[in-house]
N, C-alpha and C positions, 0 to 999 in steps of 0.2 A: 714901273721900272725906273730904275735909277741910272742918271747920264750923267757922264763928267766930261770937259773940254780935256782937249792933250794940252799940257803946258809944259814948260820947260823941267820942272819938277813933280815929285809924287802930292808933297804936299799945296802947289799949289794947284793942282786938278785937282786933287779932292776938294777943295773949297770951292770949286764951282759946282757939285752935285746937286743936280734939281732930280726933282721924279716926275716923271712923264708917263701919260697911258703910254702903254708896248704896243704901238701902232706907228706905220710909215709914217700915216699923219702927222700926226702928234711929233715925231720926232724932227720932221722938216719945220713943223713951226718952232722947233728949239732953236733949232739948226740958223735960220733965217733970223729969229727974235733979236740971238745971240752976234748978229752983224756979218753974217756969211753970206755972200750973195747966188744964194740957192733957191731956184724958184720952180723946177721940177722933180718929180717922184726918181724918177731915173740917174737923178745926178747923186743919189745918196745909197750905199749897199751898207750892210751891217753884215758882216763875216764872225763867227765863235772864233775865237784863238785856239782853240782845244785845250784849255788850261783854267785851272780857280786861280785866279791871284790871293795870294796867301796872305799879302796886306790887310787885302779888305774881305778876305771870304765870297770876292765876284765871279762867276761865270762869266766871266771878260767876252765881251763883245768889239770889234771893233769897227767902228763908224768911217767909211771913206767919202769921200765927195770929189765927184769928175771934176778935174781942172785943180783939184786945193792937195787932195791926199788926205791923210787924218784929221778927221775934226774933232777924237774924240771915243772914250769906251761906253758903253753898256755893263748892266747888272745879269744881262739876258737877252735872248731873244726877242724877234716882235712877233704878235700873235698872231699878224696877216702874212707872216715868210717871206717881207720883200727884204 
């Protein structure tokens, strides 16, 4: 799956695109790597927007984290539904 950070623009999110297994996992150690101070499962939900974004052809996801707000879209879903 493919992750980008929110940044103040289009194109500077897309330059942070990493791919990550599609697991809660895997995405809290982005999350964390990336200098967020996120250190449980709970503190992070990933919502569909119900929309492609038409820029990049994504199945937009959006990544929130208790206490910050947006950290960030998804390509997808995660494979474990957290």
């Amino acid at each position: 799956m493919k992750i980008r950070q929110h940044k103040g623009g289009y194109d500077d999110s897309m330059s942070t695109v990493t791919n990550i297994e599609p697991t809660h996992a895997a995405l809290l150690e982005a999350i964390t790597t990336s200098g967020f101070g996120v250190t449980r499962n709970d503190d992070v939900l990933v919502e569909r927007l119900d929309r492609v974004d038409s820029r990049n052809g994504w199945d937009t996801h959006v990544v929130l984290v208790a206490g910050i707000g947006v950290y960030g879209f998804t390509d997808g879903p995660l494979i474990d539904g957290m």
